[in-house]
N, C-alpha and C positions, 0 to 999 in steps of 0.2 A: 517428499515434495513440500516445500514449505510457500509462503507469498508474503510480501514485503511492501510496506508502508511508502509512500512518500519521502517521510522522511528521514529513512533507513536510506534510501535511494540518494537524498542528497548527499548524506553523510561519504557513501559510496564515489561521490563524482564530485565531490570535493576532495577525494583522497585522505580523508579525518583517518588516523591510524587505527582506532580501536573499532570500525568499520571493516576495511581492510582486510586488518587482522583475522575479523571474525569470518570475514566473507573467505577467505583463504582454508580459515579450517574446515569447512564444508566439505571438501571434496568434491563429489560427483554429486551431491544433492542438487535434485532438477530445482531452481527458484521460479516462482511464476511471480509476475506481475500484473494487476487488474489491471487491462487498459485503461480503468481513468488516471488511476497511479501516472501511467506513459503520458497521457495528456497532461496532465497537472505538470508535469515534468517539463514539458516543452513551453508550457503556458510562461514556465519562468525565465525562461528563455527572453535574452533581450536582444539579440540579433542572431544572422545564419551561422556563425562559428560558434557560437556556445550551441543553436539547434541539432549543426553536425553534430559539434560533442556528444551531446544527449544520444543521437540518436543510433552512436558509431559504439556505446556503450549497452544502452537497451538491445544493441545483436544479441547479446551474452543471455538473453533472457525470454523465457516465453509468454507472449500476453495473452490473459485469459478475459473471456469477455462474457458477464453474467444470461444467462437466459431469459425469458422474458417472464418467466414464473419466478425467477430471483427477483427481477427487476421493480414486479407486482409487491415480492411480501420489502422490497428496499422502501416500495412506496409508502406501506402498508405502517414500518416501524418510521420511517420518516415524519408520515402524518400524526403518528403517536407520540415520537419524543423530541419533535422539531421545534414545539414551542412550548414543553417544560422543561428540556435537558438543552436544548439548545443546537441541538441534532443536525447537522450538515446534511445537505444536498449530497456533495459527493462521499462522504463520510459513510451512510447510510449505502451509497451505491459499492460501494470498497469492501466494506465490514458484508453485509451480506455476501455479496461474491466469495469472501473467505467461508463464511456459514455455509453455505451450498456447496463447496469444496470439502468440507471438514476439516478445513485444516486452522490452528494458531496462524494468525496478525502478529507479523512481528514488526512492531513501531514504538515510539516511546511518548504518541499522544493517545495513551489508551485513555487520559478524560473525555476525548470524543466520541470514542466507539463504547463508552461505558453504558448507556443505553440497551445496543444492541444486542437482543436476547438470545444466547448460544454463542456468542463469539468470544472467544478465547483470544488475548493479546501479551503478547511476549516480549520484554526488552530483549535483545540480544546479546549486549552488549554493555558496559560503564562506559557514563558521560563523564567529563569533567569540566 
């Protein structure tokens, strides 16, 4: 099981080829998405036909939605690195949901979840 960034997502529904590509060799690997990843996702949405899009694409995907004892220690490193790391709101809510999983963030802003203590972030993939 792996779980996927925002911005791995965009990359994905813009059709960016080395996205794609990567997401293709996967196989059968289950991907999860933190539901705020899904929100954020729709948040960029600027009318109902980009929404559909979004939303006819997240089928492909399961949303995983953090606990409230996640959600406690999301607050917990929140309050700790939100104002000398510069720490996101949702950031902190995303990155821990991965921590409580076990599993590697695969995104390519790991300077925002660079904070969060235990979380492993992974590029996937070369930009250019």
């Amino acid at each position: 099981m792996i779980i996927l960034d925002s911005d791995i997502m965009i990359d994905l529904l813009r059709q960016y080829p080395p996205a794609v590509s990567w997401l293709d060799s996967l196989g059968d690997e289950e991907i999860v998405l933190a539901g705020f990843v899904a929100m954020e996702l729709f948040q960029g949405c600027s009318n109902k036909s980009e929404q559909d899009k979004v939303a006819k694409v997240l089928t492909a995907f399961e949303t995983v939605w953090p606990s409230s004892e996640t959600c406690d220690e999301a607050l917990d490193i929140f309050l700790r690195y939100h104002l000398s790391h510069n720490l996101g709101l949702l950031d902190a809510l995303i990155g821990q949901t991965a921590v409580a999983l076990n599993l590697p963030l695969y995104t390519f802003n790991r300077k925002h979840y660079a904070p969060i203590p235990n979380l492993i972030t992974l590029q996937p993939y070369t930009k250019s």
